[in-house]
C-alpha positions in Angstrom: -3.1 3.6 10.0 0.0 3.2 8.4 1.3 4.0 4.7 4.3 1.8 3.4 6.2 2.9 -0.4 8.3 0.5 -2.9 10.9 2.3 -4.6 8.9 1.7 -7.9 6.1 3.7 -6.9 3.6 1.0 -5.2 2.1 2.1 -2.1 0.5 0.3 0.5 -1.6 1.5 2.9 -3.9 0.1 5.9 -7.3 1.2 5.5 -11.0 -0.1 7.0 -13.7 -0.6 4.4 -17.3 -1.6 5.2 -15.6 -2.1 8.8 -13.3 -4.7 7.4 -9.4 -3.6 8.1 -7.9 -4.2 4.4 -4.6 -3.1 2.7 -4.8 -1.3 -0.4 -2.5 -1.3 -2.8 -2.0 1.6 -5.4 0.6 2.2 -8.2 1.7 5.5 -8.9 2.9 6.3 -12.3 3.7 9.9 -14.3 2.1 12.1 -11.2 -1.2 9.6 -11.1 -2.3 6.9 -8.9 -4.1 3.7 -10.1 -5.5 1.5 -8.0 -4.3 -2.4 -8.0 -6.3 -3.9 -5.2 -7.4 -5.2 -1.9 -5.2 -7.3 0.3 -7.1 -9.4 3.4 -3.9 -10.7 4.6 0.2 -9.4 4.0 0.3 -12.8 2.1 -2.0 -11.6 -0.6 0.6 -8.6 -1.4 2.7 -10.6 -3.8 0.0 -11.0 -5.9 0.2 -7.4 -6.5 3.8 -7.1 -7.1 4.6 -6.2 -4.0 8.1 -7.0 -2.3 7.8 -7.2 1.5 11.8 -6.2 1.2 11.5 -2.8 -0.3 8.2 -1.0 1.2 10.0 1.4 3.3 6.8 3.2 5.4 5.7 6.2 4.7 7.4 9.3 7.0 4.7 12.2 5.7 2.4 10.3 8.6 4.8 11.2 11.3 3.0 14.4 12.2 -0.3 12.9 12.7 
């Protein structure tokens, strides 16, 4: 699974829930994270605020 960040603190990440593969997106602000939503589809991120443009992914998965 991957993990993708926006410089403003959204982060993306591709998860399966009740065997459905979703993206989650999550906000975090002052050291805690809030969750925003679910995402079917990449289309459905800019409902979120989310700018295809700036998610840069994630390196802290590279040693997986």
């Amino acid at each position: 699974m991957g993990q993708w960040r926006s410089p403003d603190g959204l982060l993306v990440e591709a998860i399966i829930l009740d065997d459905r593969p979703l993206l989650r997106v999550s906000h975090q602000v002052n050291g805690r994270t809030y969750l925003r939503g679910y995402c079917a589809t990449v289309s459905e991120l800019a409902v979120h605020g989310v700018d295809l443009a700036e998610l840069v992914e994630d390196p802290s998965l590279d040693h997986l």
